[in-house]
PAKOL-349310 format. One line per 10 residues: number of its first residue (from 1); their letters; for each residue x, y, z of N, C-alpha, C. Coordinates in steps of 0.2 Angstrom, whole numbers, m for minus. Layout:
BEGIN
NUM	A	X Y Z X Y Z X Y Z; ...
END
This chain:
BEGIN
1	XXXXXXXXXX	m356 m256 449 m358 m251 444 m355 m245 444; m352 m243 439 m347 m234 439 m355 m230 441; m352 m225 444 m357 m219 446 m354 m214 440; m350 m214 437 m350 m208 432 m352 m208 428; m354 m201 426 m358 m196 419 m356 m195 414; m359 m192 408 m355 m190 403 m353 m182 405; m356 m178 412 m356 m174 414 m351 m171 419; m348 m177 421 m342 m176 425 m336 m173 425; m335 m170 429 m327 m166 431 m323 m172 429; m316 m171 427 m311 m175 428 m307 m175 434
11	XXXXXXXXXX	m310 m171 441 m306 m171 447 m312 m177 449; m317 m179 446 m323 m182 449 m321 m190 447; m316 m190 443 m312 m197 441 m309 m199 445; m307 m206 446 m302 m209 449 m299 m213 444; m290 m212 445 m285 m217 440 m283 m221 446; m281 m227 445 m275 m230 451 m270 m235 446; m263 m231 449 m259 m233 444 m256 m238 447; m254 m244 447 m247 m250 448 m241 m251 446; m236 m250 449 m230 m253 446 m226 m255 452; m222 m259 452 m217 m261 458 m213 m256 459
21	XXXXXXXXXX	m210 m249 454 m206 m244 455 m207 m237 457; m206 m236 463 m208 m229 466 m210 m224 459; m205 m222 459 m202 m216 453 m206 m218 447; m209 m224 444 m215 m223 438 m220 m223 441; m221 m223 448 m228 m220 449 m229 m213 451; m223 m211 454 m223 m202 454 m225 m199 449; m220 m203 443 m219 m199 437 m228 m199 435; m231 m205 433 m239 m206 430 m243 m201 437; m242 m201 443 m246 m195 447 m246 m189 444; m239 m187 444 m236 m179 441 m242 m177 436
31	XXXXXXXXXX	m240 m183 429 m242 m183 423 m250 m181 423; m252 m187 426 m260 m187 427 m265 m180 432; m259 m179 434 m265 m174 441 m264 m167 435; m261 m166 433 m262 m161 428 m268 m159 425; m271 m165 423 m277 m166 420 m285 m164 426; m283 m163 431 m288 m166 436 m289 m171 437; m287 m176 436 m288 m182 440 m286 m183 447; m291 m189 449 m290 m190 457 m285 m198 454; m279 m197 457 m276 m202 456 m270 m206 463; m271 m213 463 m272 m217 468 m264 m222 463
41	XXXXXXXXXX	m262 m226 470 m256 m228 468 m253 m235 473; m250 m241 468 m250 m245 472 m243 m250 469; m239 m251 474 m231 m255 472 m234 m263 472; m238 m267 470 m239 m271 469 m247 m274 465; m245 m279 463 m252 m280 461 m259 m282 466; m256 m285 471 m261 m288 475 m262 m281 480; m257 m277 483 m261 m268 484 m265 m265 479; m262 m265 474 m268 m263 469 m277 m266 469; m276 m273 469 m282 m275 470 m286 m274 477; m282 m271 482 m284 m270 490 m288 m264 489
51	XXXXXXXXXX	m283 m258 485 m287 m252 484 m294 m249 482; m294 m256 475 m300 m257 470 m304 m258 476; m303 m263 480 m310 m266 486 m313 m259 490; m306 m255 492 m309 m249 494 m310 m242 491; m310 m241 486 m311 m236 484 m316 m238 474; m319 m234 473 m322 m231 464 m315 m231 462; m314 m233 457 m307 m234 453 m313 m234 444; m309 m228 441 m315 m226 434 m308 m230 429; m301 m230 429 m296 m233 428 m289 m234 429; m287 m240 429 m282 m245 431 m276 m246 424
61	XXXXXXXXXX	m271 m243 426 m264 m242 421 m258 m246 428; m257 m253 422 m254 m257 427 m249 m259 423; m242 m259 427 m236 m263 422 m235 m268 422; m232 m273 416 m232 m278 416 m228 m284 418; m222 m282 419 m218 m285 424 m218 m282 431; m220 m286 436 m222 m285 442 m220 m292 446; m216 m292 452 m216 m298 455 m221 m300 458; m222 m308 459 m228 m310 464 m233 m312 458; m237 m305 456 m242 m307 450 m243 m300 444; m242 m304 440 m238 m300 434 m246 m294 428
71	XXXXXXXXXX	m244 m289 426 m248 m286 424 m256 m289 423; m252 m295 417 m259 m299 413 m263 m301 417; m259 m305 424 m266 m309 429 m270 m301 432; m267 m297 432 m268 m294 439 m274 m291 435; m272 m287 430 m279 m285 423 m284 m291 421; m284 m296 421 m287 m301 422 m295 m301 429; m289 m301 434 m292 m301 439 m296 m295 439; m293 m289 438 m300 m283 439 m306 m283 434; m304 m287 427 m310 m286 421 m317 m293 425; m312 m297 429 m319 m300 432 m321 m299 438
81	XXXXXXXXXX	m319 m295 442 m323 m292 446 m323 m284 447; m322 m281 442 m323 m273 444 m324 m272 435; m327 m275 429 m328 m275 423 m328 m269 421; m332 m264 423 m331 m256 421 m327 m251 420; m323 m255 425 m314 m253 426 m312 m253 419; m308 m247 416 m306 m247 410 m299 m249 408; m295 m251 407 m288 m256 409 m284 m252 403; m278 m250 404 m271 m249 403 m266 m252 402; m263 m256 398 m256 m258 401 m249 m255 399; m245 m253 404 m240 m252 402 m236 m257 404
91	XXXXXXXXXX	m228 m255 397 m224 m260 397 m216 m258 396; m212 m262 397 m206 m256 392 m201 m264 389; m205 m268 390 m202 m275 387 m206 m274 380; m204 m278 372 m205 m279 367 m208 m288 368; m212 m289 374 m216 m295 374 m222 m295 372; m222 m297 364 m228 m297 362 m234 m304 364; m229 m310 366 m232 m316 369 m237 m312 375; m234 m311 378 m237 m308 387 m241 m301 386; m241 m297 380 m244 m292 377 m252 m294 376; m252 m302 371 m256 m305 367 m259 m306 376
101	XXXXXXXXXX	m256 m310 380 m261 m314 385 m264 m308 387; m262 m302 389 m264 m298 393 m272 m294 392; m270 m294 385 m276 m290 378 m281 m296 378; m278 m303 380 m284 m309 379 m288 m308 385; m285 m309 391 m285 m313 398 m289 m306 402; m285 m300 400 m288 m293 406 m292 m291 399; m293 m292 394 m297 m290 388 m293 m278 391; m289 m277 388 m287 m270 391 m288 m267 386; m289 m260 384 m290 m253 380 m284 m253 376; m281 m251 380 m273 m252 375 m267 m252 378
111	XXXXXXXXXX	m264 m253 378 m256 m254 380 m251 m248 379; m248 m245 384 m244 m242 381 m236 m242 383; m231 m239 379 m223 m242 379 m221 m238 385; m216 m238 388 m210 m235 391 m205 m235 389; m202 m227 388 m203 m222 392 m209 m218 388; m215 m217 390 m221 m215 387 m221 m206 385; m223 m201 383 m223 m198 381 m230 m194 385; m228 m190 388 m234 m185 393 m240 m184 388; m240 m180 383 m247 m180 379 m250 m184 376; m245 m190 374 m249 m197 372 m253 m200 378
121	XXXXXXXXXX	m249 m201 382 m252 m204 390 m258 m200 391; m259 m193 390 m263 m189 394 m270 m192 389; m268 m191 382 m272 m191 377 m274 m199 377; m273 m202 376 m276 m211 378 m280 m211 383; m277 m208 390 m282 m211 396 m287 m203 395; m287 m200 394 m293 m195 390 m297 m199 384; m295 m202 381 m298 m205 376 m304 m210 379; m299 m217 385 m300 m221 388 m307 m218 390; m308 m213 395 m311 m211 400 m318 m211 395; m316 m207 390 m322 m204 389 m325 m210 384
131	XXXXXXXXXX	m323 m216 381 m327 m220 379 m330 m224 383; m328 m225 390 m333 m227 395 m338 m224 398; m336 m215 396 m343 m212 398 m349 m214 392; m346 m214 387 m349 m215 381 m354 m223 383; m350 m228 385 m355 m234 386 m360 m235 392; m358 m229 396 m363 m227 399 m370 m227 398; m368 m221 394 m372 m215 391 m376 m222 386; m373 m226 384 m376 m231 379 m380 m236 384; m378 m239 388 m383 m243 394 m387 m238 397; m389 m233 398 m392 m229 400 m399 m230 396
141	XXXXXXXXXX	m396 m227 391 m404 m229 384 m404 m234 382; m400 m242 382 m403 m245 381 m408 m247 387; m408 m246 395 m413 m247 399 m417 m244 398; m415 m237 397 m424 m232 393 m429 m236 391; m426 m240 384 m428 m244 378 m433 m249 381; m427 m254 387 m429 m259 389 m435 m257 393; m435 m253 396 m442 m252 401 m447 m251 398; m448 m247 394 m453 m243 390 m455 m252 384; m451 m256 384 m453 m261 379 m457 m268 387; m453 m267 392 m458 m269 398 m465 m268 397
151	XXXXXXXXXX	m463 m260 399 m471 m256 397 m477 m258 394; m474 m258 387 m476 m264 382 m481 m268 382; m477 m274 386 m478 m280 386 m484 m281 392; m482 m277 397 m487 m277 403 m494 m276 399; m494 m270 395 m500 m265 393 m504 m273 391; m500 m276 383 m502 m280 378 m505 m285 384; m501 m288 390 m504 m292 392 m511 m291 396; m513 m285 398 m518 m286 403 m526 m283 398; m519 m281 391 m527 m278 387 m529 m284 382; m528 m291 384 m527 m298 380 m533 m298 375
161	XXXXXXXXXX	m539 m296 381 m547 m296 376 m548 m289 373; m543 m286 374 m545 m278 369 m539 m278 362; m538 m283 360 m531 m286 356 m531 m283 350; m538 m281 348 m538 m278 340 m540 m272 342; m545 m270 348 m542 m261 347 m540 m260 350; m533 m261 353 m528 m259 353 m524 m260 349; m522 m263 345 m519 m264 340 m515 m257 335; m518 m254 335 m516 m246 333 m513 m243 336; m515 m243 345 m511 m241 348 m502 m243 349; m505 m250 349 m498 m253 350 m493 m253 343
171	XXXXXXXXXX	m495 m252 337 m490 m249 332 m488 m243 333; m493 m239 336 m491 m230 334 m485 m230 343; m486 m236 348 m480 m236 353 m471 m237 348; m475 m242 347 m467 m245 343 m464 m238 338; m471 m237 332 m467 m231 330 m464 m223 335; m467 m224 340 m465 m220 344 m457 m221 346; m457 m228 349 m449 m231 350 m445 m230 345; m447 m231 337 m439 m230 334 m442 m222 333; m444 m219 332 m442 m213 331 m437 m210 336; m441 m211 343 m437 m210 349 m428 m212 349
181	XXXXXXXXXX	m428 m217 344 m421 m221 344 m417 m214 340; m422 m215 334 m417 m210 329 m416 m203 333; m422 m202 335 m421 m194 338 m413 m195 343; m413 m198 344 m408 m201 351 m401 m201 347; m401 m205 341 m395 m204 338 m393 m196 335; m400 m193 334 m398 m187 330 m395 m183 336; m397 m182 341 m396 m179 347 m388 m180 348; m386 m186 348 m378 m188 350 m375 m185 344; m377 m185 338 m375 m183 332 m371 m176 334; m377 m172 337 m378 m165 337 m371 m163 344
191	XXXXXXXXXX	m373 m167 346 m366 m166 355 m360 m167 350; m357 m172 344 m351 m172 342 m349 m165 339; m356 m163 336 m356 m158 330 m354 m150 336; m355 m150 342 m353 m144 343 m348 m143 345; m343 m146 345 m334 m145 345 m336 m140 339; m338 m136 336 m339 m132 330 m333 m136 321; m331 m130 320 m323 m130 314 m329 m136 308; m327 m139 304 m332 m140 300 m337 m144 299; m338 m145 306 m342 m153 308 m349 m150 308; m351 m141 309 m356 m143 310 m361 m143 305
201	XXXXXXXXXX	m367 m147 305 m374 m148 299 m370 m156 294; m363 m157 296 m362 m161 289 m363 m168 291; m365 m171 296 m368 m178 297 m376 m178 296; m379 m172 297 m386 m171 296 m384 m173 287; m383 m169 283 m383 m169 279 m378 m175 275; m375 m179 275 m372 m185 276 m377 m189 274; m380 m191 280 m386 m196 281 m389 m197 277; m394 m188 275 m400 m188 271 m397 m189 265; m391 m187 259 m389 m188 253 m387 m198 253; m384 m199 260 m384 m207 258 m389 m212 259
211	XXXXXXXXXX	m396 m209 263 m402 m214 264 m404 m213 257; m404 m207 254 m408 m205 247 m404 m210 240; m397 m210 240 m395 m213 237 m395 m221 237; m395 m223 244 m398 m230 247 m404 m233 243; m409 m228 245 m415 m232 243 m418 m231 235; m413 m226 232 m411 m226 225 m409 m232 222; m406 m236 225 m401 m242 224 m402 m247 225; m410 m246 227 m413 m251 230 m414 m257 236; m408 m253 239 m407 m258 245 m411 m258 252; m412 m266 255 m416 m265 259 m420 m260 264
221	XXXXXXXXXX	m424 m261 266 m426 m255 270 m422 m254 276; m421 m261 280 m417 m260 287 m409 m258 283; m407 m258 280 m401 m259 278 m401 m249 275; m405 m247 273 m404 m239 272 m406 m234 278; m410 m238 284 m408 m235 289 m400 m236 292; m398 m242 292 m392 m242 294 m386 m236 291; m390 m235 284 m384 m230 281 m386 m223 287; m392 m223 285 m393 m217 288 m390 m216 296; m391 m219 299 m389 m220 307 m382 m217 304; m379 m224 302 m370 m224 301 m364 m214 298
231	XXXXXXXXXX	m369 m213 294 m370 m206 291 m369 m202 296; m375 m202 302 m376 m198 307 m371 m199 311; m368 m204 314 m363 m207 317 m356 m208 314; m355 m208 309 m347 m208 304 m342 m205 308; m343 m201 310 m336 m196 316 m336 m199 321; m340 m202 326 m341 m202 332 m334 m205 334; m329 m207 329 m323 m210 334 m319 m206 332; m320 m198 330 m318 m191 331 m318 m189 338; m321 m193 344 m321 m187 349 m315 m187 351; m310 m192 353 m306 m191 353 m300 m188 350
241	XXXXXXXXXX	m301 m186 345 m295 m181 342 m293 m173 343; m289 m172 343 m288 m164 348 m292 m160 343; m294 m153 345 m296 m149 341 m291 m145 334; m284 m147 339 m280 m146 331 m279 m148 324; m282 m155 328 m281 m159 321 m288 m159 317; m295 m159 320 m302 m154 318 m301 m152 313; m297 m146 315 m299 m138 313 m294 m138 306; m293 m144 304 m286 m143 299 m286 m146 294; m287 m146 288 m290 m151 282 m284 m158 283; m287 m164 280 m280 m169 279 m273 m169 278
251	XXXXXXXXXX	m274 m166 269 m266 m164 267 m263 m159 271; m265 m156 276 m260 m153 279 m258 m156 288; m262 m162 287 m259 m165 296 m252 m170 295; m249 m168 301 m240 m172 300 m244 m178 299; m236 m180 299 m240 m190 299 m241 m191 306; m238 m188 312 m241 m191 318 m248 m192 318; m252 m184 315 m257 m183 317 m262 m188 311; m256 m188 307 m261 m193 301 m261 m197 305; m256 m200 310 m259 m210 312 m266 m208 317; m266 m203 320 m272 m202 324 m277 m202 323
261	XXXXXXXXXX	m276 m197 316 m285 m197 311 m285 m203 308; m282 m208 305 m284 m213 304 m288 m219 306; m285 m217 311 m289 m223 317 m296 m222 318; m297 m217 319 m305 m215 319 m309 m218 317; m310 m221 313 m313 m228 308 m315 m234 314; m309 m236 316 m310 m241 321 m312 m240 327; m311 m234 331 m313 m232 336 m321 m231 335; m323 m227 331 m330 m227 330 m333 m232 331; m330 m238 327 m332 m246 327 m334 m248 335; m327 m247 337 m327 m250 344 m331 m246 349
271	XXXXXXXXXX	m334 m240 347 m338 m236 352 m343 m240 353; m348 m242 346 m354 m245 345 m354 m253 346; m348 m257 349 m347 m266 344 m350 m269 351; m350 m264 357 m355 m269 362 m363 m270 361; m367 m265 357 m373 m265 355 m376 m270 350; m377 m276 351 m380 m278 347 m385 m277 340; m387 m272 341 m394 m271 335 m389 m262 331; m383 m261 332 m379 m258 330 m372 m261 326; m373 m267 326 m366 m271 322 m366 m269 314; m372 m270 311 m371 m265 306 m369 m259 303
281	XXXXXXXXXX	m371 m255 308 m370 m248 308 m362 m247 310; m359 m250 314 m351 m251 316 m347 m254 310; m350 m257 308 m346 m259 302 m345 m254 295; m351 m252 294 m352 m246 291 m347 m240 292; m347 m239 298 m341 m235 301 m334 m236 301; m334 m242 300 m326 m243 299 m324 m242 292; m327 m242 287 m326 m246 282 m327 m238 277; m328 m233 280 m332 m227 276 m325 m221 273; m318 m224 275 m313 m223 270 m309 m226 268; m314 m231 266 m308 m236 261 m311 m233 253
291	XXXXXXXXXX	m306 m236 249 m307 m237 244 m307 m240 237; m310 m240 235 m313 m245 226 m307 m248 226; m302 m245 225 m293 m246 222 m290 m251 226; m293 m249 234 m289 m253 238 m285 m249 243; m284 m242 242 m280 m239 246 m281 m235 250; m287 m235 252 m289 m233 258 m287 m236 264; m293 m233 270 m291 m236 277 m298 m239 281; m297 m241 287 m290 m243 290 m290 m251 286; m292 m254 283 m292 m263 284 m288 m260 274; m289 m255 270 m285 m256 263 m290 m261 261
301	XXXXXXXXXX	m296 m262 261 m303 m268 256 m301 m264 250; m303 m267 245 m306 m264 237 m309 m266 234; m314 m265 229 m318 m269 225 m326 m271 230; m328 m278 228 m332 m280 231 m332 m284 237; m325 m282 240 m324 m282 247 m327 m275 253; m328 m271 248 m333 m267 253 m339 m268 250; m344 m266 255 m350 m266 254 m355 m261 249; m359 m261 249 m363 m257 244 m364 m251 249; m369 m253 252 m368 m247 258 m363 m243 258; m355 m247 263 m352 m243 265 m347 m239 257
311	XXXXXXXXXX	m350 m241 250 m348 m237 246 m349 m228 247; m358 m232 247 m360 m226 248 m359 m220 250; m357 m222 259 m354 m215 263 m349 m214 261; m342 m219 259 m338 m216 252 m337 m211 249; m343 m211 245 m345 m207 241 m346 m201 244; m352 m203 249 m355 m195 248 m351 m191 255; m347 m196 260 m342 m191 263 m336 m188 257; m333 m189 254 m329 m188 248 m333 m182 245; m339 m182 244 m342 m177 239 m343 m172 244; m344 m171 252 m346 m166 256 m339 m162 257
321	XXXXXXXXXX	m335 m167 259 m328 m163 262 m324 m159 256; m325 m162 249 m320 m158 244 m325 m149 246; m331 m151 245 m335 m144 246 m333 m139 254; m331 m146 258 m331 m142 266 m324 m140 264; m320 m142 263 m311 m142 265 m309 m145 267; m312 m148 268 m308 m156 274 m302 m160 269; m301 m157 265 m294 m163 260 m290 m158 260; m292 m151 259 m287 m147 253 m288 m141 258; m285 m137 257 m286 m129 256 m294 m125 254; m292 m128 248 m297 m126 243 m306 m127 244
331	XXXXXXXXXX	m309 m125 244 m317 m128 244 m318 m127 237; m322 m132 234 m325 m135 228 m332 m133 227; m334 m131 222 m341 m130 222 m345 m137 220; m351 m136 221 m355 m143 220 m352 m145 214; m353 m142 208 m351 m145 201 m344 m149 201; m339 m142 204 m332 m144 203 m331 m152 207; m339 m154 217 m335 m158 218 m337 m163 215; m343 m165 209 m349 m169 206 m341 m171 201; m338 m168 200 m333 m167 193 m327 m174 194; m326 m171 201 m318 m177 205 m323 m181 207
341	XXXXXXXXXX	m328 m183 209 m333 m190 210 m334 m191 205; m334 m189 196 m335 m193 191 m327 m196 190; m323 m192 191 m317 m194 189 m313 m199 195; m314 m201 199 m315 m206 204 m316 m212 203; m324 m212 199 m327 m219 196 m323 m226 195; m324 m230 199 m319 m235 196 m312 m237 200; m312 m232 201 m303 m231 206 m304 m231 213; m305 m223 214 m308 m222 221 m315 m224 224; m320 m225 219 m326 m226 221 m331 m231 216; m336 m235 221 m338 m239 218 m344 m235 211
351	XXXXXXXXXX	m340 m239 205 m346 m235 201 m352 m234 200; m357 m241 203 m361 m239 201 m365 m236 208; m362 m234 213 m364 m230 217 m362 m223 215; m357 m221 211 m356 m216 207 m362 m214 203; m364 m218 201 m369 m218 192 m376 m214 196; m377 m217 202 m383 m217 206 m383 m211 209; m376 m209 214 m374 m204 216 m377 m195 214; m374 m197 207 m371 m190 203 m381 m188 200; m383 m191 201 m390 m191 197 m394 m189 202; m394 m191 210 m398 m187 214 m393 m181 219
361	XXXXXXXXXX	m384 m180 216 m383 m174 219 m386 m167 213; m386 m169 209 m387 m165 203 m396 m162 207; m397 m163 209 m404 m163 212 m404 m161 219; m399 m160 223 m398 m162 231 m402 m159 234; m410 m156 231 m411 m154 236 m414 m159 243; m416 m156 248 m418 m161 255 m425 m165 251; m425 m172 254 m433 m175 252 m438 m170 253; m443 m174 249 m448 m169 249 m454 m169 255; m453 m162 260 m458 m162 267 m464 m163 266; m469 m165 273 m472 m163 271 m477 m156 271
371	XXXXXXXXXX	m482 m155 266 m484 m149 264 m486 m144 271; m483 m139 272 m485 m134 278 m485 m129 279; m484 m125 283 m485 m118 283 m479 m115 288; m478 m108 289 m472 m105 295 m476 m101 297; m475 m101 304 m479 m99 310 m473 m97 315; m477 m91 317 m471 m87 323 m474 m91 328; m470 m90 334 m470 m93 341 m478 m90 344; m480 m85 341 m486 m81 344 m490 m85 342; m490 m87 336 m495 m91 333 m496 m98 334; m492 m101 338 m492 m107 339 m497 m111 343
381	XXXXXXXXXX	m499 m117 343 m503 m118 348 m502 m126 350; m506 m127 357 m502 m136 359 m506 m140 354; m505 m147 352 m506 m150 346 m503 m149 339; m500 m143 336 m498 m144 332 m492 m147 330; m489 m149 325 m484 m156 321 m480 m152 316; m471 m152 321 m467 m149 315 m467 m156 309; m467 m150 303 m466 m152 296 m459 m155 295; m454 m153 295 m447 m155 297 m446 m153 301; m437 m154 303 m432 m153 307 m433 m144 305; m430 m145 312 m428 m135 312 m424 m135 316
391	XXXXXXXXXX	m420 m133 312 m412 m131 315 m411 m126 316; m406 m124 320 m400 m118 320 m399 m114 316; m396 m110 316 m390 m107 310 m384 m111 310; m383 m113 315 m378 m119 316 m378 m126 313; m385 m126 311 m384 m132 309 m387 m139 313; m389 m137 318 m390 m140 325 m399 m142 323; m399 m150 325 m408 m151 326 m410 m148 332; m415 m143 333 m418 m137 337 m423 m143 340; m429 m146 336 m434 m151 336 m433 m155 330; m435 m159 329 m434 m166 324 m443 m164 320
401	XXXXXXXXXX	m444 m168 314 m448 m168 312 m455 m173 316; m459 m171 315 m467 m176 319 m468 m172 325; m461 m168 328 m462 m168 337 m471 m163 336; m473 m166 341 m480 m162 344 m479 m156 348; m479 m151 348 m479 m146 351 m483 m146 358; m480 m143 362 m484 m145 369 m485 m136 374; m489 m134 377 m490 m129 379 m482 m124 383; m479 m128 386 m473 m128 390 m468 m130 384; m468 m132 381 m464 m131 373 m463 m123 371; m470 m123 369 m470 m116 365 m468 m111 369
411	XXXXXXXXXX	m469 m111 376 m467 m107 381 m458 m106 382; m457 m114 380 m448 m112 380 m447 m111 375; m448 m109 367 m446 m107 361 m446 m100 360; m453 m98 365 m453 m91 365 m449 m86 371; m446 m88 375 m441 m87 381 m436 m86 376; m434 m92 371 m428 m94 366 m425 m86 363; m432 m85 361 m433 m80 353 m433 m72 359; m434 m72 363 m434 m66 367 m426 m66 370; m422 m71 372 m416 m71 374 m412 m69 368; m413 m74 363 m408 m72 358 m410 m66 353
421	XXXXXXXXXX	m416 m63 356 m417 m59 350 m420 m60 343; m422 m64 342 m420 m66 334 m430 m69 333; m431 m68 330 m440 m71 326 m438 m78 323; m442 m82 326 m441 m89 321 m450 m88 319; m447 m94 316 m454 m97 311 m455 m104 308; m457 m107 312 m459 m113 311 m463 m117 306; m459 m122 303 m464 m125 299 m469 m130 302; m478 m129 302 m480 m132 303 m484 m137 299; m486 m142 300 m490 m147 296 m496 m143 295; m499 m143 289 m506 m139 288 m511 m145 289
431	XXXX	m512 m149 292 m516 m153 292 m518 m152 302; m514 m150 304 m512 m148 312 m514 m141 313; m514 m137 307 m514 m131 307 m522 m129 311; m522 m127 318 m529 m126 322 m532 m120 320
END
């Protein structure tokens, strides 16, 4: 089991590189220690595999012609016994046969060419690293989940003869569990969103105009969480992208940088495609810049080869970014961007997510909360129930809506507002209101 965090140093990593040629392992040492990496080094495959036995290896960049035992077995041999290991191949051969077995057999991240290119290498295995902290970070909450549904089960079982009055309790657990879920995602939402430049508030606000438009449309109820999740998570195969390409609308990234931003689609995919109970949500994510005509990305679908759903975020990322800047120079006002979503209809975008669309932006404001009051941090007391989400100025969920206030809560808000200077005011539930 890896011992790394999503909080780790990069000198807290380990790479171990393989090649049978002295001089491509200097060179990948040189490359990589720049980075802070602890990086380890082995002229064959079967020293490579002696190393693994003694040392944490976070990732293995192996080449693929090697005597004795060749890239594909050797990446083979570490995915079954060291599985966490994140695998590399490099190559400087055009063997797509032995490419394919490698990609089958070592199941690898990605392959790269020789003679490789220092900031591409630096950037992949930065990429690499940090999707594995990422899976982490995801098995981590999935055993939260699993214990707490233990929890559950033990409870249900020992209270077998109290089965109907508990019963309330054990629905308002479960609603405790997804909210916890959502909270969970909102929270990862929010970690993407602070690279700042225009990410931040637009996944919150994503979500809410595509659930709203969802269940406008009538679509199922798990099926409009899914948009919503998808919404909050639409970037997440952003993290990897440098902050140059972020901070810089579309129309103005070279085409290198366009191959980079495109891929994002699939990578989001592939962050979430080990999750089971998120395969829909991943798909949603791949699929969220194609378009109607056909000439979007990454797969080019059109028509009713994309889904309803993933029409949807279509749309309503399209209607958010003309307004952010993210296409053009220019920012668009709401009307101006409601205007190129009519004129879209049909080409760029499924129309009658259009039809639906344009009816509830004309209206955009947030659903309706519920009814409460603003209270200052003085006034606050344990027991009371935020009415919504309170955010930042940033844009940032501060607490999510439902959260219960708690006496050491209110005590850290008011430290908050003292540090930063600033008077908040809180909406509260009037029904909570003591």
């Amino acid at each position: 089991m890896m011992e790394a965090s999503v909080t780790d140093e990069p000198s807290s990593l380990t790479i171990l590189c393989v090649d049978d040629e002295a001089n491509i392992l200097s060179s990948l040492r040189r490359t990589l220690r720049t980075n802070g990496y602890r990086v380890l080094t082995a002229l064959s495959a079967r020293e490579g595999l002696a190393t693994l036995e003694q040392a944490q290896v976070h990732l293995v960049i192996s080449d693929m012609r090697m005597p004795e035992m060749d890239g594909a077995a050797f990446l083979e041999q570490v995915r079954q016994r060291w599985p966490d290991t994140v695998r590399l191949l490099l190559t400087g051969y055009a063997d797509i046969p032995s490419i394919i077995q490698a990609i089958n057999k070592g199941e690898i991240y990605r392959y790269v060419a020789k003679p490789w290119d220092d900031q591409d290498l630096q950037l992949t295995v930065r990429s690499a690293l940090e999707r594995m902290l990422l899976v982490q970070q995801k098995r981590a909450l999935e055993a939260q989940v699993h214990q707490q549904n233990e929890a559950l089960a033990q409870l249900n079982a020992e209270l077998e003869a109290k089965v109907i009055e508990r019963t309330s309790d054990l629905n308002a657990a479960h609603a405790k569990l997804k909210k916890n879920y959502l909270n969970s995602i909102k929270v990862f939402s929010n970690l993407m969103e602070l690279r700042g430049g225009n990410l931040n508030g637009h996944s919150r606000t994503m979500a809410d105009l595509a659930r709203r438009t969802a269940a406008n449309m009538g679509l199922q109820e798990t099926l409009q969480q899914d948009v919503f999740v998808a919404g909050l998570l639409h970037d997440i195969g952003q993290i990897g992208l440098s902050d140059e390409i972020l901070k810089r609308p579309v129309g103005r990234l070279s085409e290198d940088e366009l191959v980079l931003y495109r891929r994002h689609p699939v990578l989001g995919e592939m962050a979430l495609m080990s999750q089971d109970d998120m395969q829909g949500v991943a798909s949603l994510i791949r699929s969220h810049h194609e378009r109607y005509d056909g000439r979007g990305f990454p797969d080019g679908l059109s028509g009713d080869a994309i889904s309803t759903a993933a029409g949807i975020l279509i749309v309503v990322e399209a209607y958010l970014d003309m307004q952010a800047g993210n296409l053009s120079q220019a920012k668009l006002t709401a009307p101006e961007a409601r205007a190129m979503i009519s004129r879209g209809r049909g080409t760029q975008f499924n129309p009658e997510v259009v039809d639906v669309f344009l009816q509830i932006a004309v209206n955009a404001a947030p659903a309706t909360d519920s009814p409460c009051v603003l209270l200052s941090t003085a006034e606050l007391l344990p027991g009371m129930v935020i009415a919504r989400d309170l955010l930042t100025r940033d844009g940032i969920v501060l607490l999510s809506a439902e959260h219960v206030l708690t006496e050491k809560l209110i005590h850290l808000l008011q430290q908050r507002e003292k540090r930063d200077g600033s008077n908040m005011m809180l909406p509260i539930k009037l029904e909570t209101k003591l």
